[in-house]
N, C-alpha and C positions, 0 to 999 in steps of 0.2 A: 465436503465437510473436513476432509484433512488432503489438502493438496500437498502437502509435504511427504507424506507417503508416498507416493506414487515418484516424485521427483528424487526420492531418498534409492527405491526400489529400480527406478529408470539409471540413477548411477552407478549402482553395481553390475544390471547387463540393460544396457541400452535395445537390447533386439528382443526383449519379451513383446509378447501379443497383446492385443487390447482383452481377451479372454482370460488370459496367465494376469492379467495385471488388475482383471476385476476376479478372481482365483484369489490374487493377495488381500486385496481386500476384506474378502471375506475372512481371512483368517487374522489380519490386524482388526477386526470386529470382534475377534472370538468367538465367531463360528464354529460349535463341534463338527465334526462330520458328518453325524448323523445330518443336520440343521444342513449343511451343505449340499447334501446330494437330495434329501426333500425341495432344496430350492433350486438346486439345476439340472432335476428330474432327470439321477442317475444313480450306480448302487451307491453304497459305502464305500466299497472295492474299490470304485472307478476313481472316489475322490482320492484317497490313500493312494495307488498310481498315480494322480495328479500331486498329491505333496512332495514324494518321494522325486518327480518330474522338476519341481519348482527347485527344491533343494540343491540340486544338479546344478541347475540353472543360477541358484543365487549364492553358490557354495558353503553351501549351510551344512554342517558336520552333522552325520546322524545320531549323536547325542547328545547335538543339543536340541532343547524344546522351541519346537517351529513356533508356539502363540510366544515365547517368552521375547525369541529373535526378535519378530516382527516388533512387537511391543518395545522392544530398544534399540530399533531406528533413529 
């Protein structure tokens, strides 16, 4: 539905996972967390360690707002 996301996401680190890369998606959907770990039948905890992982990964400063990043792509 937005192939450009992912091709946006793939050029900042080319070596994310097909998991980390459907991870972003959820959160360019605006996914809360809660809404996340209901759907990937894990805690809240786990996803929060997953954002804070992505972050890392897409050098995303941690003040800024991860829905906001994604969304200005």
């Amino acid at each position: 539905m937005y192939p450009n996301v992912c091709a946006a996401i793939l050029k900042i680190n080319p070596r994310l996972i097909s998991s980390e890369l459907k991870f972003c998606a959820l959160l360019f959907l605006n996914f809360s967390t809660k809404d996340i770990a209901e759907y990937t039948f894990t805690s809240p905890k786990t996803v929060q360690n997953r954002k804070n992982g992505i972050r890392k990964k897409l050098n995303i400063p941690s003040d800024t707002d991860l829905y906001l990043w994604f969304k200005n792509l």
